[in-house]
N, C-alpha and C positions, 0 to 999 in steps of 0.2 A: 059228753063233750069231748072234742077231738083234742090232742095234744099241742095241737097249734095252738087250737083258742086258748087252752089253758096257758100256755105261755107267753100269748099276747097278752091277756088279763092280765097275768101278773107282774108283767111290763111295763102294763097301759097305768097299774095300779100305783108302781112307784113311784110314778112320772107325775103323779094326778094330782101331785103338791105344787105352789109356785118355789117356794123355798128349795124344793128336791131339781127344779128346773134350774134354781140360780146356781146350786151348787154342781150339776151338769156341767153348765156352762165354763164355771169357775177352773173345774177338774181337766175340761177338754184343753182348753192352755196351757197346764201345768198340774203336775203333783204338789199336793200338801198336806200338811198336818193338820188338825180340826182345830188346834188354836190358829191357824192364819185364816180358815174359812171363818173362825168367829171375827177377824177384824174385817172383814168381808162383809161380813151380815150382819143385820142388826139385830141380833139371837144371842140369848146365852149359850152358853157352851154344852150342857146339856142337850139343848131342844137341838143343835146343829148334829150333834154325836145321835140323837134320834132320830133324823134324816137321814144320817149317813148308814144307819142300821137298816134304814129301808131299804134304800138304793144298795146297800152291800147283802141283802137277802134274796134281792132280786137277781144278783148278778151283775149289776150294772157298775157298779163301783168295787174294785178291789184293793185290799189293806194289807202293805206290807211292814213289820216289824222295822223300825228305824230306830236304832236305841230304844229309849223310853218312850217313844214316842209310836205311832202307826202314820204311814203315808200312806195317803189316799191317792188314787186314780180311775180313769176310768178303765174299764176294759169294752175296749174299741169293737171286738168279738161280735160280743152281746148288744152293743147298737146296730151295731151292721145286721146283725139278726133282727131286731127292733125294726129295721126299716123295709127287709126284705117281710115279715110277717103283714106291715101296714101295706106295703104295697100291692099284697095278696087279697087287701078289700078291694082294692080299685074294677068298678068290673071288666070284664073281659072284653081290647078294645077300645081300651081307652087310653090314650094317652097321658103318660106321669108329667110331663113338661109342661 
């Protein structure tokens, strides 16, 4: 397996939740703490801080120290990567628009 696939799997793989979508979504607006994604979602705080483990193993989500707390965001990086690997399925020829 080429490197690419492997790091689109493992992209495709974090994304492959709706719950890891919403908190995508949530992150791209703004930074927050897992307790303001839990008044967001309708998740205990737990199951949210295990989505965010996915999406922060992937790369897609980065955790900075904030006091007690961790802020969450995304890092824009690794989507932009994300989008440049999907658009390398399209075949050759084809228009993305």
């Amino acid at each position: 397996m080429s490197k690419k696939s492997a790091e689109l799997a493992l992209l495709a793989k974090a994304l492959a939740h709706p719950v890891r979508v919403q908190i995508i979504q949530i992150l791209r607006k703004r930074a927050c703490v897992c307790g303001d994604l839990v008044d967001e979602l309708p998740l205990a705080q737990t199951t949210v801080w295990q989505h965010l483990r996915v999406l922060k193993d992937a790369g897609i989500v980065k955790g900075e120290i904030d006091g007690p707390a961790v802020c969450y965001c995304v890092d824009p990086q690794v989507l932009d990567r994300l989008m440049l690997l999907i658009a390398e399925l399209q075949p050759p020829g084809e228009n993305t628009a």
